[in-house]
PyMOL Python script that loads the backbone (N, CA, C, O; Angstrom):
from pymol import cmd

cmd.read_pdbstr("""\
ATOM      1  N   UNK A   1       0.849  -1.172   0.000  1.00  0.00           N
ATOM      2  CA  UNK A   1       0.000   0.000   0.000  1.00  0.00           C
ATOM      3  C   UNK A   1       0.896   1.237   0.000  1.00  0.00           C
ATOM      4  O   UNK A   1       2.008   1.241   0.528  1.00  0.00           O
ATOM      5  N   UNK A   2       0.427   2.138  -0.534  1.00  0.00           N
ATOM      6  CA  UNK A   2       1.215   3.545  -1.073  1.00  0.00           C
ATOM      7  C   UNK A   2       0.854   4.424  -0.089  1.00  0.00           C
ATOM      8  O   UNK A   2      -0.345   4.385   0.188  1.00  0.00           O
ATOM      9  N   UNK A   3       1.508   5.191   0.513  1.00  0.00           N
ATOM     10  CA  UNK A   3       1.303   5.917   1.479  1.00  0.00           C
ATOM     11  C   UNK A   3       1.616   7.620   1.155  1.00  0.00           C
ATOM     12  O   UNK A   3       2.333   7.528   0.158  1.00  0.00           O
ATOM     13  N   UNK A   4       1.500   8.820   1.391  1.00  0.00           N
ATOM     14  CA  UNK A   4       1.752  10.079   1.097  1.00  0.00           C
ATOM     15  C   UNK A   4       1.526  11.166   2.434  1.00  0.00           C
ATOM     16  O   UNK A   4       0.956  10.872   3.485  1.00  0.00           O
ATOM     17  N   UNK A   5       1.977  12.146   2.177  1.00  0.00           N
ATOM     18  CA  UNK A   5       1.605  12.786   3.365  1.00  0.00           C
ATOM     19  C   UNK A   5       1.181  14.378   3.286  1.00  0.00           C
ATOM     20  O   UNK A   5       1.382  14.301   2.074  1.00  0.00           O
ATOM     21  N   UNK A   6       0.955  15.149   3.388  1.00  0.00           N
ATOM     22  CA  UNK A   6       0.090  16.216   3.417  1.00  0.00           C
ATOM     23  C   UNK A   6       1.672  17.644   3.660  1.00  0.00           C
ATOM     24  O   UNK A   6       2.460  17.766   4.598  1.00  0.00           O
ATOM     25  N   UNK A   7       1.554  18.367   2.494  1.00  0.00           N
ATOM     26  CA  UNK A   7       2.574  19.348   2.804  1.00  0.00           C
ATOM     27  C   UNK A   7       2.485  20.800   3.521  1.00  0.00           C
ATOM     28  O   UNK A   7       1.422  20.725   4.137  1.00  0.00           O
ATOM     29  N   UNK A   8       2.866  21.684   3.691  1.00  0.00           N
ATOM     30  CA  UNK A   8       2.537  22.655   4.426  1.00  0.00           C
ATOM     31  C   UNK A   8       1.535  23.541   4.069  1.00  0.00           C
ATOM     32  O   UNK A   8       0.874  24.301   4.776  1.00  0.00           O
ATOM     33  N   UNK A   9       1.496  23.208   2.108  1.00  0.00           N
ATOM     34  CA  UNK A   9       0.576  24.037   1.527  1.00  0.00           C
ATOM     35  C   UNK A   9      -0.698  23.135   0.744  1.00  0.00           C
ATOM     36  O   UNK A   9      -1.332  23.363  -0.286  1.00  0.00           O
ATOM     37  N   UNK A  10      -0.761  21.752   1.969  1.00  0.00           N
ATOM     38  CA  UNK A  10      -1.766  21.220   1.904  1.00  0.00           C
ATOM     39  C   UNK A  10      -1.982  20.737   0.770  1.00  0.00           C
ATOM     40  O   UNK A  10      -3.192  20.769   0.544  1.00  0.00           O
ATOM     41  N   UNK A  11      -1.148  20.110  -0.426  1.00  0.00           N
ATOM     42  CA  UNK A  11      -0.742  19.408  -1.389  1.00  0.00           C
ATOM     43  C   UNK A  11      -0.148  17.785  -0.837  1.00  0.00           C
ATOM     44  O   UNK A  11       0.631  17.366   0.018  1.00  0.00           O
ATOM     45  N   UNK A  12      -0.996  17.244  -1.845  1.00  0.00           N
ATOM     46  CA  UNK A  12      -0.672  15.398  -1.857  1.00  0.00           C
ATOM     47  C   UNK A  12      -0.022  15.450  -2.861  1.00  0.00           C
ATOM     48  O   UNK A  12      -0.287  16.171  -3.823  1.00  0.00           O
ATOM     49  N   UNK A  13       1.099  14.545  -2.752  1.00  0.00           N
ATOM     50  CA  UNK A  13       2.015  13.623  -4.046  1.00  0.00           C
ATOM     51  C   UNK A  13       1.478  12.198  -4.123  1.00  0.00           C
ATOM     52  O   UNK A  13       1.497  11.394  -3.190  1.00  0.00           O
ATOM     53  N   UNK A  14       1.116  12.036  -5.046  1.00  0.00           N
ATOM     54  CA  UNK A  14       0.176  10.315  -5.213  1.00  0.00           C
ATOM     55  C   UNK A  14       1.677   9.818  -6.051  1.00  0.00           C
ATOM     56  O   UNK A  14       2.333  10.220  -7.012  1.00  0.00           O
ATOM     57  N   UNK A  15       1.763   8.528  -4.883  1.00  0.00           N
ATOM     58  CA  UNK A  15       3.237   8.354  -5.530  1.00  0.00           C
ATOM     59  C   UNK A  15       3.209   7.570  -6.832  1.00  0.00           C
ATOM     60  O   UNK A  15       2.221   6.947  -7.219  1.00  0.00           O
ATOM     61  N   UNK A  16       4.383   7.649  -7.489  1.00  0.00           N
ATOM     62  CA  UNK A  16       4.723   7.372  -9.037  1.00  0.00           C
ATOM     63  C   UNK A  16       4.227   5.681  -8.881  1.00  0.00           C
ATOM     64  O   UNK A  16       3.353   5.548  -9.738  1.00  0.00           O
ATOM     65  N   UNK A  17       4.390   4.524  -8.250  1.00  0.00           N
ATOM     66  CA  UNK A  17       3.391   3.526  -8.721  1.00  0.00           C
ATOM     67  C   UNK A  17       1.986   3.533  -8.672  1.00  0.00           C
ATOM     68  O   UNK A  17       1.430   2.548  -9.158  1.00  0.00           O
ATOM     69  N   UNK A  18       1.380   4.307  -8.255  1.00  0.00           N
ATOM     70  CA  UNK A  18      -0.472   4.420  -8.227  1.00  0.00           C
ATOM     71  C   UNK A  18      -0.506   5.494  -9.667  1.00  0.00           C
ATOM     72  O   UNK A  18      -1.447   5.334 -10.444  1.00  0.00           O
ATOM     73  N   UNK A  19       0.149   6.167  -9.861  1.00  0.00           N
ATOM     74  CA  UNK A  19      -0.117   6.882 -11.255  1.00  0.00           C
ATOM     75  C   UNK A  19       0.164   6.770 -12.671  1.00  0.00           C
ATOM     76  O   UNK A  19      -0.298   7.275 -13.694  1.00  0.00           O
ATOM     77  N   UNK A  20       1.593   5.469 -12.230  1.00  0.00           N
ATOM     78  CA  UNK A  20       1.644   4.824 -13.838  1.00  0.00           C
ATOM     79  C   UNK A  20       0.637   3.436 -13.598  1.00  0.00           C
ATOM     80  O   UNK A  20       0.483   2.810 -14.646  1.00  0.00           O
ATOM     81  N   UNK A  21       0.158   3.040 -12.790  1.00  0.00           N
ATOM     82  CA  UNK A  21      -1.075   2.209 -12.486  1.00  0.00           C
ATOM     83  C   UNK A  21      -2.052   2.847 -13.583  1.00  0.00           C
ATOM     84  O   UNK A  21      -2.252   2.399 -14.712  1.00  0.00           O
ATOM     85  N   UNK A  22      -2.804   4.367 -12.816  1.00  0.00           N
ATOM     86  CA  UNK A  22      -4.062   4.627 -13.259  1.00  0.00           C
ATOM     87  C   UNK A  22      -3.250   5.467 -14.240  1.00  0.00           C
ATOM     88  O   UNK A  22      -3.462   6.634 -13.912  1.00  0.00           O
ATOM     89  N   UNK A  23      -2.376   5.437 -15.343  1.00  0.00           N
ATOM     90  CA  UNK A  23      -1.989   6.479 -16.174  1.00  0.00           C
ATOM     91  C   UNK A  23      -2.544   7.660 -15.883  1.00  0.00           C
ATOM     92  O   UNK A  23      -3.286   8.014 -16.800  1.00  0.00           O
ATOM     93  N   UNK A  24      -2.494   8.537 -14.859  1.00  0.00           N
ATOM     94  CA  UNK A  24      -2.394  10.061 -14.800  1.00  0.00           C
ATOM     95  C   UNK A  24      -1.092  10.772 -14.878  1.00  0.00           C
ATOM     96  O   UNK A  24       0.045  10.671 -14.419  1.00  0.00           O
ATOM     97  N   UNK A  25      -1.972  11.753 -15.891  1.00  0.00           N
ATOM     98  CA  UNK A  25      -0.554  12.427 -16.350  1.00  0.00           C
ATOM     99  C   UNK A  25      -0.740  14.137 -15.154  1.00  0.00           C
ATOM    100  O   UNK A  25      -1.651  14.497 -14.408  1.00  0.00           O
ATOM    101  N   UNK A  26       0.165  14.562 -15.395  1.00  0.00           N
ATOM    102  CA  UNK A  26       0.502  16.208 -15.075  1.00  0.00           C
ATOM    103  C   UNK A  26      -0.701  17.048 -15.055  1.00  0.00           C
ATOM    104  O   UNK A  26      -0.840  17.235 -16.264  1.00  0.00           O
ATOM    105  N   UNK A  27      -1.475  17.556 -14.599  1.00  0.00           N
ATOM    106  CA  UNK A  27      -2.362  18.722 -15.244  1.00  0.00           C
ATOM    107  C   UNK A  27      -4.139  18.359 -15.209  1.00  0.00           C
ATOM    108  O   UNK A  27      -5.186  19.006 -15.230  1.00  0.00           O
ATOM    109  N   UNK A  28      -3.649  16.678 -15.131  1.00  0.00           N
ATOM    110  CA  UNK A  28      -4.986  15.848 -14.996  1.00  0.00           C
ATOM    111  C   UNK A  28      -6.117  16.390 -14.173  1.00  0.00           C
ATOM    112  O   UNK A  28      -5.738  16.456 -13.004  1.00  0.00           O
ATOM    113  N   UNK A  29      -7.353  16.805 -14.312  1.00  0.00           N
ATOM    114  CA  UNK A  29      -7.961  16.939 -13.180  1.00  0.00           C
ATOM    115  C   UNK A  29      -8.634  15.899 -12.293  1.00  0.00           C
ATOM    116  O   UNK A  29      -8.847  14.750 -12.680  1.00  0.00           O
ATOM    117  N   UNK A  30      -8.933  16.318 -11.178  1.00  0.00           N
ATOM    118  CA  UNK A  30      -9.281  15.490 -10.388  1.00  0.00           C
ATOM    119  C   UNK A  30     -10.387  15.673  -9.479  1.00  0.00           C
ATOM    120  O   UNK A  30     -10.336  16.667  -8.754  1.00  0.00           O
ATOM    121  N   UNK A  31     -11.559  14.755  -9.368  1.00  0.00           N
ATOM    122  CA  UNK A  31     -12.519  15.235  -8.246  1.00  0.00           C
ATOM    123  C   UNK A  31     -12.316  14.763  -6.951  1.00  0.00           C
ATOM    124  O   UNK A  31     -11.517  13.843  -6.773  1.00  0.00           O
ATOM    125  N   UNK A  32     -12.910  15.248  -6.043  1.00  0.00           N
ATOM    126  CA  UNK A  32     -12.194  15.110  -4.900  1.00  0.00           C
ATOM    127  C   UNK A  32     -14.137  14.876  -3.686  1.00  0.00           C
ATOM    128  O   UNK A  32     -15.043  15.688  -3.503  1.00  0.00           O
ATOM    129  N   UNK A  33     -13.988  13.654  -3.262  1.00  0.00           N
ATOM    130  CA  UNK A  33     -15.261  13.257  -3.294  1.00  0.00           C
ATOM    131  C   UNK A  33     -14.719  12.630  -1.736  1.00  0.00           C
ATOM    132  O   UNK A  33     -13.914  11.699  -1.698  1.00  0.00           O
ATOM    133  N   UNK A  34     -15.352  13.361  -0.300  1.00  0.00           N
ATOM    134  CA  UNK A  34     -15.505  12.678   0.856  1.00  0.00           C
ATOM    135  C   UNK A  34     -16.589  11.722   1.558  1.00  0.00           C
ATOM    136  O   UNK A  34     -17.736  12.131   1.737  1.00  0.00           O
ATOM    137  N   UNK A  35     -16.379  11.046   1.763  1.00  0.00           N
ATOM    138  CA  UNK A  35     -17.898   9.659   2.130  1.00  0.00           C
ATOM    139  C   UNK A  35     -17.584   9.076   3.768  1.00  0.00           C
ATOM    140  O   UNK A  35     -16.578   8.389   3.590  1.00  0.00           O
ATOM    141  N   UNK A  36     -17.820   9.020   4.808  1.00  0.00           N
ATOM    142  CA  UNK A  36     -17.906   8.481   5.655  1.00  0.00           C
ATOM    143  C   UNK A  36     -16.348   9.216   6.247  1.00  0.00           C
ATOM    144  O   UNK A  36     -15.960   8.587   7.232  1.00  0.00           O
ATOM    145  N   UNK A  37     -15.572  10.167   5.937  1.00  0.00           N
ATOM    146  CA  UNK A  37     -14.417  10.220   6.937  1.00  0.00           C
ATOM    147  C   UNK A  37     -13.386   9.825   5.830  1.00  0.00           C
ATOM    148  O   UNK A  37     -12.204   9.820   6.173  1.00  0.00           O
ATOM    149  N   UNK A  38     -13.764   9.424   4.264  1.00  0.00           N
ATOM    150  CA  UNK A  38     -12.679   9.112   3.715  1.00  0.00           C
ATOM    151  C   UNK A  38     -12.559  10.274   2.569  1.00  0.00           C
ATOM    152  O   UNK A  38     -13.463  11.068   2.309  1.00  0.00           O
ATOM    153  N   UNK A  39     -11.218  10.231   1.901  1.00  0.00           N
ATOM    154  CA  UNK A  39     -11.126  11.210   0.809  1.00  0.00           C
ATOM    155  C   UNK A  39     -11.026  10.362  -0.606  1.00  0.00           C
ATOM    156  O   UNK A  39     -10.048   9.631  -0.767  1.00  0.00           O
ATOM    157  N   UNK A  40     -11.905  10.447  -1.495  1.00  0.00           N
ATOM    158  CA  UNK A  40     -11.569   9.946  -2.655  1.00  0.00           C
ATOM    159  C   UNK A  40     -10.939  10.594  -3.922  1.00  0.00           C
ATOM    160  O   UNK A  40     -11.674  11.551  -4.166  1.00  0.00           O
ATOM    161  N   UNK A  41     -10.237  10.564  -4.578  1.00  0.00           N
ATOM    162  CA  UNK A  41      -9.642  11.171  -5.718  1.00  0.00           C
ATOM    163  C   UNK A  41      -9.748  10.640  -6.906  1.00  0.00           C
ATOM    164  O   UNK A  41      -8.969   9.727  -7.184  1.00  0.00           O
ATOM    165  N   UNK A  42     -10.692  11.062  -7.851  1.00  0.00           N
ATOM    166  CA  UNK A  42     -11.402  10.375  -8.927  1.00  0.00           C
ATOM    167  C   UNK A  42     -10.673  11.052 -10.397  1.00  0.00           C
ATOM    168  O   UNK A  42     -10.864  12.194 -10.814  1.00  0.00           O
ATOM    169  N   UNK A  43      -9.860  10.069 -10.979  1.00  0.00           N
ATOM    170  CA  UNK A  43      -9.756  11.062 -11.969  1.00  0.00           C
ATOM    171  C   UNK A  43     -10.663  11.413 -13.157  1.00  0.00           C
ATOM    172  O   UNK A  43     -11.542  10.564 -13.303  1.00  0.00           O
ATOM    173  N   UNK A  44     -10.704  12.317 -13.961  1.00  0.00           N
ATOM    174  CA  UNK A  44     -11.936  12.888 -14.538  1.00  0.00           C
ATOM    175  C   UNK A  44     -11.662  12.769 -16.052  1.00  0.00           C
ATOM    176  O   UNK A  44     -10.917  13.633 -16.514  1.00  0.00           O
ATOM    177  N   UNK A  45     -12.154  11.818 -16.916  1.00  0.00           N
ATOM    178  CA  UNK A  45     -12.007  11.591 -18.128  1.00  0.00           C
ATOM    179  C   UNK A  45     -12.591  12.297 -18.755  1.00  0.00           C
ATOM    180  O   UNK A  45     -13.642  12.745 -18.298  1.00  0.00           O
ATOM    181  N   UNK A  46     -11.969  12.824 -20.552  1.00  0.00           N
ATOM    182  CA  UNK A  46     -12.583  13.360 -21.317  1.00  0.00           C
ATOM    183  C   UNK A  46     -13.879  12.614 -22.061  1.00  0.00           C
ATOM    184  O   UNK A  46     -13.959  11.390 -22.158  1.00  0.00           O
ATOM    185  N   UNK A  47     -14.515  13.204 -22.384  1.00  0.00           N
ATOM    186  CA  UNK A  47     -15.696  13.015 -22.838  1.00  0.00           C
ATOM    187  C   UNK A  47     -15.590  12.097 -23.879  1.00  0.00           C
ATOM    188  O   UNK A  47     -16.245  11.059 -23.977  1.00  0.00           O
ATOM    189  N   UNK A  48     -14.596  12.582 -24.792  1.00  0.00           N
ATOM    190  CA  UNK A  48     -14.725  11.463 -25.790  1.00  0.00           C
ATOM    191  C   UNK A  48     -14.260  10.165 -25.579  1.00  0.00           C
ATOM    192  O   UNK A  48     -14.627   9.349 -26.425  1.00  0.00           O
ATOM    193  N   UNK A  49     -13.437   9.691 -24.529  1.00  0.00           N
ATOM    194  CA  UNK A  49     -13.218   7.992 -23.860  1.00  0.00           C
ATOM    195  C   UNK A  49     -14.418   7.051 -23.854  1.00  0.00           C
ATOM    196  O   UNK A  49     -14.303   5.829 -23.943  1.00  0.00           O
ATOM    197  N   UNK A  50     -15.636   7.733 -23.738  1.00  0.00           N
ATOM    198  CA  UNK A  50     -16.783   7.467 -23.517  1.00  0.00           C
ATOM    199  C   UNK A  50     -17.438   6.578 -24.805  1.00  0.00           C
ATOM    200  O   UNK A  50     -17.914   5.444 -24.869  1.00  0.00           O
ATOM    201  N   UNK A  51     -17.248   7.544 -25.692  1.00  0.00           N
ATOM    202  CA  UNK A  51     -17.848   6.968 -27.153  1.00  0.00           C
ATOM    203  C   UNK A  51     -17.664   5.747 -27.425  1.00  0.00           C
ATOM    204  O   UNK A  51     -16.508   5.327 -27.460  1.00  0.00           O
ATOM    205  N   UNK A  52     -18.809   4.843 -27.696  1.00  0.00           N
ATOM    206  CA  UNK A  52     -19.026   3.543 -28.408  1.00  0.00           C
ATOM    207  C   UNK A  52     -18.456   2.678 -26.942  1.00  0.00           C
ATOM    208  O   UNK A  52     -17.529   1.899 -27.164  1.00  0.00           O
ATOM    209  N   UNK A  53     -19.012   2.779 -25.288  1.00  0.00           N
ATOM    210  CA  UNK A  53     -19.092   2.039 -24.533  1.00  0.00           C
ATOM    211  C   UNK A  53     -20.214   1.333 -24.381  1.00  0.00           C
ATOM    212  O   UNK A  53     -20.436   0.331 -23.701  1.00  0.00           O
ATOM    213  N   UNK A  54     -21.036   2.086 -25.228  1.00  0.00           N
ATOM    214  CA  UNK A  54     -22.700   1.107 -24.658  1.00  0.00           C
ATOM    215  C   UNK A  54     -23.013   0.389 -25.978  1.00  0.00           C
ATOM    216  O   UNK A  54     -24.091  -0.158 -26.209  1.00  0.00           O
ATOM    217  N   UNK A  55     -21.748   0.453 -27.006  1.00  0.00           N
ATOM    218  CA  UNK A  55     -22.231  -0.660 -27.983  1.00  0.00           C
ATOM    219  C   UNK A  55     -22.440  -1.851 -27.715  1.00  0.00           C
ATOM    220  O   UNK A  55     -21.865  -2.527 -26.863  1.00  0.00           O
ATOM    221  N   UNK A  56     -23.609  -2.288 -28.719  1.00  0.00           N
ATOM    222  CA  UNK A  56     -24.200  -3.697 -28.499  1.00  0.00           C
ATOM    223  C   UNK A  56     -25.339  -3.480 -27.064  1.00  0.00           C
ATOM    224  O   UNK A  56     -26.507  -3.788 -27.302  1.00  0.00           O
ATOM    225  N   UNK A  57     -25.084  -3.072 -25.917  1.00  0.00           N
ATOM    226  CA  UNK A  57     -26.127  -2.960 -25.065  1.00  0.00           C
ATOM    227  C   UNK A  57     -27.903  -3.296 -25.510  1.00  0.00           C
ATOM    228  O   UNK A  57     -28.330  -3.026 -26.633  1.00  0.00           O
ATOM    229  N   UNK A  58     -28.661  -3.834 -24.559  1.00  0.00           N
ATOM    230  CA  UNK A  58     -29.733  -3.937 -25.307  1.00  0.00           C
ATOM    231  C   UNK A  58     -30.762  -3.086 -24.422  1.00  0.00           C
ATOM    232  O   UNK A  58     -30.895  -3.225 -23.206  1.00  0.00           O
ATOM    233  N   UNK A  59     -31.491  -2.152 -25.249  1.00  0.00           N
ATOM    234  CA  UNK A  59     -32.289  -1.169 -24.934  1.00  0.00           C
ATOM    235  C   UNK A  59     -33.475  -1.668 -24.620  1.00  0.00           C
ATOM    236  O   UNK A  59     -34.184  -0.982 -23.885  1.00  0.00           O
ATOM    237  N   UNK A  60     -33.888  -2.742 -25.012  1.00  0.00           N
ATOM    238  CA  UNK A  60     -35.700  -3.553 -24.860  1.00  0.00           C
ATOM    239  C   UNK A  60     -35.409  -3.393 -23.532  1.00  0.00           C
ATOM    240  O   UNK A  60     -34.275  -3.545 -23.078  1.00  0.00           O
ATOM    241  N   UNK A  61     -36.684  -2.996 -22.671  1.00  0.00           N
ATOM    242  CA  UNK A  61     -37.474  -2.631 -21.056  1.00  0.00           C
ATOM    243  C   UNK A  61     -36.102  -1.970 -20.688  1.00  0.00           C
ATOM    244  O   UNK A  61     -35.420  -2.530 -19.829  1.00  0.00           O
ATOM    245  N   UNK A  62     -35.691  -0.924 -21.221  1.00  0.00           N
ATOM    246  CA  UNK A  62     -35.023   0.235 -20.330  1.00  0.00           C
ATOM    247  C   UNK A  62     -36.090   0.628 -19.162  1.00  0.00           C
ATOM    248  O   UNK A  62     -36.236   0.416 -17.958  1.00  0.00           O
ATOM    249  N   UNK A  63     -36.876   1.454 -20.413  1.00  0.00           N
ATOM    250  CA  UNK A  63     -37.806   2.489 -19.390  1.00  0.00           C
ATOM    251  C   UNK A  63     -39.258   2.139 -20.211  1.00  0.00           C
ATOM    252  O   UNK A  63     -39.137   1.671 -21.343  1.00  0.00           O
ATOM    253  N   UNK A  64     -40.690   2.366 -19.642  1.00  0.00           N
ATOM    254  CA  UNK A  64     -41.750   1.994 -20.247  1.00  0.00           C
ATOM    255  C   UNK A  64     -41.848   3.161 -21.011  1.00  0.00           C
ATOM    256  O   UNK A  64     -41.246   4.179 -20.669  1.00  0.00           O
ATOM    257  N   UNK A  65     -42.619   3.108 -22.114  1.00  0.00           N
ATOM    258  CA  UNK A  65     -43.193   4.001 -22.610  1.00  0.00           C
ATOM    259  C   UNK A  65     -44.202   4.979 -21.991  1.00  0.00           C
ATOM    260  O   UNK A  65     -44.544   5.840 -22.801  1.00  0.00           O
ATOM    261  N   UNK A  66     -44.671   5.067 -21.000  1.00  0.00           N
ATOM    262  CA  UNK A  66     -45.471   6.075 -20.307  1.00  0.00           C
ATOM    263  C   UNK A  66     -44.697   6.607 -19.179  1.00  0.00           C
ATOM    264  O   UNK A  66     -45.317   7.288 -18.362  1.00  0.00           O
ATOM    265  N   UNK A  67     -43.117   6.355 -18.956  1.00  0.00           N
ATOM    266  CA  UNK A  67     -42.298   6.936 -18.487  1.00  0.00           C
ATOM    267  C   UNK A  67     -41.430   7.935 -19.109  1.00  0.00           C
ATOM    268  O   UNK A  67     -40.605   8.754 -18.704  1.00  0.00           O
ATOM    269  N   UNK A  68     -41.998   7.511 -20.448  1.00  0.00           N
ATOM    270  CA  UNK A  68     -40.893   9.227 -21.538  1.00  0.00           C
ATOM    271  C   UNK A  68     -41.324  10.110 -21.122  1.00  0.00           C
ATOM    272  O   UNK A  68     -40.945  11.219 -21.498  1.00  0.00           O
TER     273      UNK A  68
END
""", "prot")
cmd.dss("prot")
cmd.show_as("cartoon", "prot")
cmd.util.cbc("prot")
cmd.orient("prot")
C-alpha cells in the first residue's frame, strides 16, 4: 500500500506507482469526493473515452413508454 503525506501548503504527491497504475498524467484533473471520513480522488475523463461504450447494449425494457 502507497502511502503520502500532506505538505505545508496542503498538497498530496500520489506516488509514481499508483499513477503509472491509473496512467495520470501532469495537469490531470481530479474530483475530490468525501464519504464516511474518507477522501476519494477520482480522476476525470474526457468526454470522448466514452464513445461507443454502450455498444451492443440492449435497450428492450429500459424504461416503459409512459415513463418518456
Amino acid at each position: 500500500m502507497a502511502t503520502t503525506k500532506i505538505s505545508p501548503k496542503y498538497q498530496v504527491v500520489i506516488p509514481k506507482d499508483v499513477r503509472e497504475k491509473l496512467h495520470l498524467k501532469s495537469g490531470q484533473r481530479m474530483t475530490v469526493v468525501v464519504k464516511g471520513g474518507v477522501v476519494y480522488l477520482i480522476p476525470e475523463k474526457p468526454i470522448e473515452s466514452f464513445k461507443g461504450f454502450l455498444k451492443g447494449m440492449n435497450t428492450k425494457d429500459i424504461r416503459e413508454d409512459k415513463e418518456r
